[in-house]
C-alpha positions, 0 to 999 in steps of 0.5 A: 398702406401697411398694416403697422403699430402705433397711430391709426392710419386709416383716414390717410390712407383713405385720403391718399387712396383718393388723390391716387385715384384721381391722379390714376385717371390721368394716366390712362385717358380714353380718348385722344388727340387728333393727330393723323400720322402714327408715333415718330422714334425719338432719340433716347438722349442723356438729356431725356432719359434724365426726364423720364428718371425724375418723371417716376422719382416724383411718380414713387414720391406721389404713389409709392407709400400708399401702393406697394405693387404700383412702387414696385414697378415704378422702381423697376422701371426707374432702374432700367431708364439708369441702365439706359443712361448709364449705357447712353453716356458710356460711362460707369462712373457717371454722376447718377444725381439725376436718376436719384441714386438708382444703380441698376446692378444693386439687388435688395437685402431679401426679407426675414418674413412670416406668413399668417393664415387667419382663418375664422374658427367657423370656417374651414381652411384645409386647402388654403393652409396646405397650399401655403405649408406647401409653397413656403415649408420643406416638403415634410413639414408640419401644420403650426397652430397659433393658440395665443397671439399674445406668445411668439409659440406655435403648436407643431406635433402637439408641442409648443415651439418658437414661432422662428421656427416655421414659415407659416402659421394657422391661427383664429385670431382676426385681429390682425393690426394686433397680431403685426405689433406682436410679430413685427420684432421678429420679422422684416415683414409680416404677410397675412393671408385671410379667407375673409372680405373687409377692410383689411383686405385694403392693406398691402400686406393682406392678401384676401382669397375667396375661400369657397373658390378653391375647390378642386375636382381632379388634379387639373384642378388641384394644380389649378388652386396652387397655381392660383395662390402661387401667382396671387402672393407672388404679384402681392407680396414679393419681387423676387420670382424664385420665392414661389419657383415652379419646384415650391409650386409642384411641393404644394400640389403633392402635398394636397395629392398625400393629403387628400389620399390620406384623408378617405383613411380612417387609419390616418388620423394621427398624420392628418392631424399633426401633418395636414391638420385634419382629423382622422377619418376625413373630418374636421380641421383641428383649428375649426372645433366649431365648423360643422359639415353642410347638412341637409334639411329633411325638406321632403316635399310631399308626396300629394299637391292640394290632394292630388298624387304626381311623379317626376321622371326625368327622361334624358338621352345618355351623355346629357349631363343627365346625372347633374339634372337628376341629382337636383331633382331628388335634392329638390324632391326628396333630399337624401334619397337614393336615386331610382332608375327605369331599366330600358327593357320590356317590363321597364323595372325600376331599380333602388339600390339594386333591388325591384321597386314599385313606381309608386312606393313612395318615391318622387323622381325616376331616371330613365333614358327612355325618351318616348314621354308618351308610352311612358305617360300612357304606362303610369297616368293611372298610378298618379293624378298628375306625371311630369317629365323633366328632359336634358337636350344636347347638341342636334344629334337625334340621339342626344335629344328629344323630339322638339315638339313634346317640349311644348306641353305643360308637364314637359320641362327641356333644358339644354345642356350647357344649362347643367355646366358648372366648374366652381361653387359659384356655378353650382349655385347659379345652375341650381336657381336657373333650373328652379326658376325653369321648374316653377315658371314650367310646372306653375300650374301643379305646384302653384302656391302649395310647394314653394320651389324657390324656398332657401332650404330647397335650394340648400338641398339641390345645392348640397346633393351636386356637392355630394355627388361631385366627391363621389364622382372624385372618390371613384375616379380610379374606378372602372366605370361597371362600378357605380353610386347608389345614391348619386347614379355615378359611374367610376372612372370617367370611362366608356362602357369599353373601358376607354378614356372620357374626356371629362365627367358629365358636369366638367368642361374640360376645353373650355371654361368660363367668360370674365369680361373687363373695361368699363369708361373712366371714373366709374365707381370700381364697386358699380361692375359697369364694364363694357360687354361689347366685346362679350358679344363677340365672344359669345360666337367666337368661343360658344362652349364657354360660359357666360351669355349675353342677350340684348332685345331693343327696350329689355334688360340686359341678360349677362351671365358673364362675369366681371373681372374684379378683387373678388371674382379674380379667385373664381377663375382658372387657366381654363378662362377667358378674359374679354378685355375693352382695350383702353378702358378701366378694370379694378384689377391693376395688373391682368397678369394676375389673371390665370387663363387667356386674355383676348382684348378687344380694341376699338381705337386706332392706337395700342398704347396712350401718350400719358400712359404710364408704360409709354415712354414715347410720348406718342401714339403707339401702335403695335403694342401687346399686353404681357404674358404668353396667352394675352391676345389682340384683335383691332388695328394691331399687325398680324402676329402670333399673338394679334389678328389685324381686324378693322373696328367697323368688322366688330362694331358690325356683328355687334349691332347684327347680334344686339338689333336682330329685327332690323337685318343689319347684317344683310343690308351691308353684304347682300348688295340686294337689301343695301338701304336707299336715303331719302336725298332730302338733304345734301350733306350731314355732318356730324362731330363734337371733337375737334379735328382741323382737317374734318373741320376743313373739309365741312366748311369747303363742302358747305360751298357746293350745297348746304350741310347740317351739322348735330353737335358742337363741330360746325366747320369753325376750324379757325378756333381751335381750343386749348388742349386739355391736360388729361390728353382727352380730345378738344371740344368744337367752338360753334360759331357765334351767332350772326358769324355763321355761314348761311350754308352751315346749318345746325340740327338737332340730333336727339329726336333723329337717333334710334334707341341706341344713340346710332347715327345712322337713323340721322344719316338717312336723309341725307345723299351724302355722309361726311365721316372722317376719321379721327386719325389716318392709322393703319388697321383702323376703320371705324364705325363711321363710315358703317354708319353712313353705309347703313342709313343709306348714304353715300360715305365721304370718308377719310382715314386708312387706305384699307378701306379700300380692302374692305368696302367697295371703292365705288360706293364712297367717296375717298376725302384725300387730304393732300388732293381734296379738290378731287373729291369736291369735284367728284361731289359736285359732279354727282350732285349735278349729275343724279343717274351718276348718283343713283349709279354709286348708291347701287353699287355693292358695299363690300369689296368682294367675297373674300373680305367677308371671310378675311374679316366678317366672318364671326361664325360658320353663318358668314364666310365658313367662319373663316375669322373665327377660326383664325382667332381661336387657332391664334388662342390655341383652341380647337374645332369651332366651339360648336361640339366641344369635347366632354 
C-alpha cells in the first residue's frame, strides 16, 4: 500500500500482500499441458475482447490497491483491449459498459508531487541528493534542507522558504508515516526516497537505494548512477516517461560533473555548500553534522613473528592488476604507509617517496616487477628470518606471468588476475577477503596463531587503502601518465608510457562486468536466494571475462560468486551486466526492465509464454515471444532472430553435466563415436514419467505387447484414466494401475537406488536396450534432455517429439515413435529385438549427425567446433572477441 494518515494498515496490507502472492503463483505455472501442436490464432471477437476487459477489471479489483506498479500495467493493458473493441465494432459510440468505462484517448490529470530524500544524519547522501535536484529541479538550482518536519519551510541559500517552492528535499527526519501527514495537504502525492532497508521500503511510494552502490569512478560510471535512479523511480513512481526524459537525465550527470570538479577546491566552498550541500574543501555534507569520513586503525602489524623478522615483495609482471594487489598488502601490513618499490636495475634500489631507502628500514611490503623469486630470495635471506613473495598472474603470455613452478613453494602466493577485478563497494570487499583468506591458507605456516590476517580492523584497513587509491587513480585522470602517487603507486591518466589511450585502469573492466543471475521454482521463499544456476554455467564460458563463477564437484558445496537478481542487489548493477535469467521461473524482481545492463534468458521449455500467464492473451502456448527491452536475449526453442538463437535444450543440458560431472567425460561419450556407452540389455524396455500425456501412455502400453517394459513413477501405460485438470495449469499426474488390473507385461521398478547423486536417468537407463522417451510436446526448436538421457547410459532412445532431431543426432542411432504411422516403429523394434547383429548395428552407430552440428549447436567454447555457438551468442549480445583476453 501507500503510506497514508489515519488508521495503521499494516496488517492489511500484510494480509493482502499475502493472498497476492498466492494468487501470483497462479499466474505463471512452471509446467504444462500436454499438448502436441503449438498455439492456433484466435479471432478477436467483440464477444472476447469483452472477456478479457473484465478478466483485468477483476485483476485491478483483486490486485490493484495493494500493487501500484502491477495496477499501472493491468490498467494499461485494460486500455488497449478498449481500443481494440472499439476498433472491432467500428463503432466510436459503442456502449463501453462492458470494458468498465475505459476510453483509451482519456489521459490522467498529472500529479502535484514532492520528492523527499530521508537520509539518516549518520550517513552521507552527496550523490543521491544531487541526482535527484538534478532529475527534477532546473539546472541551477539549489540544495532544500528540511530542519523541521513539523514547518512546511525548507532551508535554501541559508533562508527559509516554503516547501512549494522546490521539488525536492533533503531532511534527517526518518519518521516518514509522520512527514506524509505533514505534506499530504500540499501535494497530490508524496514520494520518498531512503538510503535505508525496512519496513517502509514495502510501501509504494517509498523507493529504497543502496547507498554504498553509487559509487562512481569515471563518468561512464557517473551516468551509469543517473541512469540508475532515473530508471528506478520512473518504474516505481510514475507512468508518465517524460518526467524523467533523456534531457532531465544529461541535467543530472552535470551536475555531479560541476559538482565533483568543485569539491577538490578549496576556494569553492560557499557554492558546495549552498549549491551541492558539501562543505567547502570536499568535505562533509551540510546535513551529516555527525558523519565522520573512514578512518584507518593504526593496525600495523609487527615488524618480528614469535621472534623472527620477515618481508613481503610483492613480484608481479607490469599490467597485472599489480597496483590493486600491492595496496592491499601495505593496507594488511602497514596502514598508511607509503609504498616502496625495487627499481629493475643492477643495484635494485628501493625508492619511497622519491628517495634511497634500505630493504630493511622498517617497512614490510616491497613492489617490484622484477620476477626472478629466486635472485631476489638469494639477495635479502640474509636481511630477514623469513621472505615471502605474493605474485599477480595474467592470461598465458609468458610476460604477464611467472614460471608456474615457483607457485608451489610455501612462501609463494599466485593469485590470478581476474581475482584483483572489482567494479562497486560490494566488490571491493569481497576481493579483500578472498585474497586474506589465500594470505592465511598460503602463509599459515609464518604468521600462524601470532597475527590474526582475517581480524576485522585488518580487513577494514585493506578495504580503506583500495578506496583511497581508487580516488586518487579518479583525481589524476587528466594526468599524463609520468606523473605518479607516492603513496598508491598510481600513475595519471590511464596512459601508456607513449602517452597513448588505455583502455581502462588496472582494477576496471571496461567491456565486461558482473554475472547476476535469476528464476528459482514457484513458491520458494524470495528471501531464501534459491534460484537456479543452470544457466550460470552456461554463462561462465560464454562470457569468461565477467564475474561471477560457479564450481560444482560430485558430494561438495556449491562455490557461486554469481549474484542473485533480488530488491536489494538490483542497485549493485550497471549497464555493463548481465542478467542469466531461467525462463518460466521466479525472480523477486517484478519487472526485469528495471535491470540496467543485458538480459540472456535461458529457456528450457518447448514454449516462450504460459496459457495463464498474465501477458498472453491467447490462451495457448505461445512461441516465439521475446521478453521487452532492446538488449533481452533468448537462447532455447525461440526462431532465429536479432535478439534470439534457436539452440535445442538437449545442447544446454549437455554442457551443463560436462561442466558440473568432469570425471565421468560426459561430453565425449556423446561426440566421439569411440567412447558412445554400451547398455548391459538386461532388460528390454524402461519407461520412465509421472506426468500424463495420452500419447506416451499409448505407446508404453503397445510396447509392453513385444516384451515386458518397467516402468519408475507414477505413469504405467494406464492411458484409459486420464486425470482431471489442475486449475493452476500444472501437468496431471499418471493413475497407476490398481492392483490385479495390470498387465502382466507391465512392471513397476523402483528408481530411487538406480539414480546417480543428481537425480539423472541415465544411470536407470543402462540396463536396458531400449529407452522410451517421449516428449511432452511436438513444438519446433524443442529437443530435451530425454532422449540425451538414453544416449548417455547406453541405450537406444525410442523417441517422439520435433523433427529437428533428426538435425542434431544421427537418425540411425534411434528410433523415431511417429505417431501418425506408430506401426512402423513396432515393427522396427520387434525386428531389431528378433534380429541382435541389426541391434548391435544401431548401438554402434555414431550419436551426432555430423560435424557440422557440433558447431551449429554444441560448440559452448573454443574446445568444441572453433566455438562457433559462443561466438553466434556474443555477436547476437554485441560482444566482441571470445571473452578469453579481454580489453583493459
Amino acid at each position: 500500500g501507500t503510506i497514508q494518515g489515519g488508521q495503521d494498515t499494516t496488517t492489511t496490507n500484510n494480509n493482502n500482500n499475502q493472498q497476492q502472492q498466492q494468487q501470483r503463483r497462479r499466474l505463471d505455472p512452471l509446467h504444462h499441458d500436454s499438448q502436441r501442436s503449438g498455439p492456433t490464432e484466435r479471432p478477436y471477437t467483440p464477444e472476447l475482447l469483452s472477456s478479457m476487459s473484465d478478466m483485468l477489471l477483476r485483476l485491478i479489483g483483486k490486485w490493484g490497491d495493494g500493487h501500484l506498479r502491477l495496477r499501472k500495467m493491468l490498467e494499461g493493458y485494460q486500455t488497449d483491449v478498449a481500443a481494440a473493441y472499439l476498433a472491432t465494432t467500428g463503432d466510436n459510440d459503442a456502449t463501453m459498459t462492458s470494458l468498465g468505462g475505459v476510453v483509451p484517448a482519456q489521459q490522467p490529470k498529472q500529479k502535484n508531487f514532492h520528492v523527499i530524500l530521508a537520509c539518516p544524519p549518520e550517513m552521507d547522501c552527496t550523490i543521491l541528493s544531487n541526482v535527484l535536484v538534478g532529475l527534477f529541479e532546473p539546472p541551477d538550482a539549489y540544495m532544500s534542507f528540511m530542519e523541521d518536519s513539523s514547518q512546511l519551510q525548507v532551508r535554501q541559500r541559508g533562508s527559509l522558504v516554503s516547501i512549494e517552492s522546490s521539488v525536492v528535499t533533503l531532511t534527517h527526519d526518518m519518521n516518514l508515516l509522520a512527514l506524509y501527514k505533514t505534506m499530504k495537504s500540499k501535494f497530490d502525492e508524496v514520494y520518498f526516497v531512503a538510503p535505508v532497508k525496512g519496513e517502509a521500503c514495502e510501501y509504494d511510494n517509498v523507493m529504497c537505494v543502496d547507498n554504498e552502490a553509487l559509487v562512481y569512478s569515471n563518468s561512464e560510471g557517473m551516468e551509469d548512477v543517473v541512469t540508475k535512479i532515473a530508471k528506478r523511480m520512473r518504474l516505481h513512481f510514475f507512468e508518465d516517461p517524460t518526467i524523467l526524459s533523456e534531457a532531465k537525465l544529461g541535467v543530472a550527470l552535470k551536475r555531479l560533473v560541476e559538482m565533483e570538479t568543485l569539491r577538490a577546491d578549496d576556494k569553492q566552498g560557499g557554492l558546495l555548500e549552498e549549491k551541492f550541500g558539501i562543505r567547502g574543501g570536499g568535505g562533509d555534507h551540510i546535513a551529516d553534522k555527525k558523519m565522520t569520513a573512514p578512518m584507518l586503525t593504526s593496525d600495523k602489524a609487527p615488524l618480528t613473528i614469535n621472534g623472527k623478522t620477515y618481508h613481503i615483495f610483492q613480484a608481479s609482471p607490469p599490467h597485472t592488476a599489480s597496483t590493486v594487489l600491492n595496496n592491499f598488502l601495505i593496507g594488511m601490513f602497514e596502514p598508511g604507509a607509503e609504498y616502496s618499490f625495487m627499481v629493475y636495475n643492477q643495484e635494485r634500489t628501493i625508492r619511497r617517496h622519491d628517495k634511497d631507502v634500505a630493504i630493511d628500514d622498517g617497512h614490510i611490503v616491497t613492489k617490484t616487477h622484477i620476477t626472478d623469486l629466486m635472485g631476489l630470495y638469494k639477495q635479502h635471506r640474509n636481511a630477514f628470518d623469513e621472505i615471502m613473495f605474493v605474485v599477480a598472474n595474467r592470461g598465458v603470455n609468458p610476460e604477464t606471468r611467472i614460471d608456474s613452478s615457483l607457485c608451489q613453494y610455501n612462501n609463494v602466493l599466485c593469485i590470478e588476475f581476474e581475482e584483483l577485478l572489482y567494479s562497486d563497494e560490494h566488490g571491493r570487499e569481497s576481493v579483500v577477503r578472498a585474497l586474506a583468506e589465500k594470505l592465511k591458507d598460503r602463509f599459515g605456516y609464518f604468521f600462524g596463531a601470532h597475527l590474526d590476517l582475517m581480524d576485522s580492523n585488518r580487513l577494514k584497513n585493506a578495504v580503506i587503502r583500495l578506496q583511497q587509491m581508487d580516488q586518487a587513480t579518479i583525481s589524476m585522470a587528466d594526468q599524463p601518465f609520468t606523473v605518479s602517487d607516492n603513496k598508491f603507486g598510481v600513475h595519471g591518466g590511464h596512459r601508456n608510457r607513449d602517452g597513448s589511450e588505455m583502455q581502462g585502469s588496472s582494477a576496471r573492466k571496461i567491456d565486461s562486468g558482473k554475472l547476476f543471475y535469476c528464476g528459482g521454482a514457484p513458491g520458494l521463499n524470495r528471501k531464501e536466494f534459491k534460484y537456479s544456476t543452470f544457466g550460470i554455467f552456461l554463462a561462465n564460458s560464454l562470457f569468461p571475462e565477467y564475474e561471477g563463477k560457479v564450481e560444482y564437484q560430485p558430494g561438495q558445496p556449491l562455490i557461486n560468486t554469481a549474484i542473485p537478481l533480488t530488491d536489494d542487489t538490483l542497485n549493485q548493477a550497471t549497464s555493463n551486466d548481465i542478467l542469466i535469467m531461467h525462463s518460466h521461473q521466479k525472480c523477486e524482481i517484478f519487472s526485469l526492465e528495471a535491470f540496467p545492463g543485458a538480459q540472456l534468458h535461458v529457456n528450457a521449455e518447448f514454449y516462450d509464454m504460459h496459457p495463464l500467464h498474465l501477458l498472453n492473451p491467447n490462451g495457448e502456448f505461445t512461441q516465439n515471444y521475446l521478453p521487452p527491452g532492446e538488449r533481452s536475449y533468448v537462447i532455447g526453442p525461440h526462431e532465429d532472430t536479432r535478439q534470439s538463437i534457436r539452440i535445442p535444450y538437449c545442447s544446454m543440458k549437455l554442457w551443463y553435466l560436462h561442466k558440473t560431472r568432469p570425471t565421468e567425460a560426459i561430453l565425449p561419450k556423446i561426440i566421439d563415436p569411440s567412447k558412445k556407452p554400451k547398455n548391459t540389455k538386461e532388460h528390454f524396455l524402461l519407461y520412465i514419467n509421472s506426468h500424463y500425456i495420452e500419447y506416451r501412455e499409448r505407446a508404453a502400453r503397445a510396447l509392453s505387447e513385444i516384451g515386458a517394459i518397467h516402468t519408475a513413477g507414477k505413469c504405467q501405460g494406464n492411458w484409459e484414466v486420464r486425470p482431471p485438470p489442475k486449475p493452476d495449469g500444472s501437468p496431471e499426474q499418471c493413475e497407476p494401475y490398481e492392483d490385479g488390473l495390470r498387465p502382466s507385461s507391465i512392471l513397476p521398478v523402483s528408481a530411487s537406488n538406480d539414480r546417480d547423486t543428481q537425480g539423472h536417468n541415465s544411470n536407470l537407463f543402462s540396463k536396458y536396450r531400449f529407452a522410451l522417451v517421449m516428449e511432452n510436446a511436438d513444438a519446433p526448436g524443442y529437443v530435451s534432455e530425454k532422449i540425451l538421457d538414453a544416449f548417455l547410459a547406453g541405450s537406444i532412445p525410442v523417441y517422439y517429439g520435433s523433427r529437428m532431431v533428426f538435425e542434431i543426432f544421427n537418425p540411425k542411432a534411434f528410433v523415431f515413435f511417429d505417431l501418425d504411422i506408430p506401426q512402423q516403429a513396432l515393427n522396427q523394434i520387434q525386428f531389431l529385438e528378433q534380429n541382435p547383429a541389426e541391434y548391435e548395428r544401431m548401438l554402434n552407430e555414431p550419436i551426432i549427425a555430423n560435424e557440422q552440428v557440433l558447431e551449429k549447436y554444441f560448440s559452448w567454447d573454443e574446445t568444441v567446433g572453433n566455438g562457433v555457438l559462443k561466438q553466434r551468442i556474443r555477436q547476437m549480445m554485441g560482444l566482441q572477441g571470445n571473452g578469453a583476453s579481454p580489453q583493459w
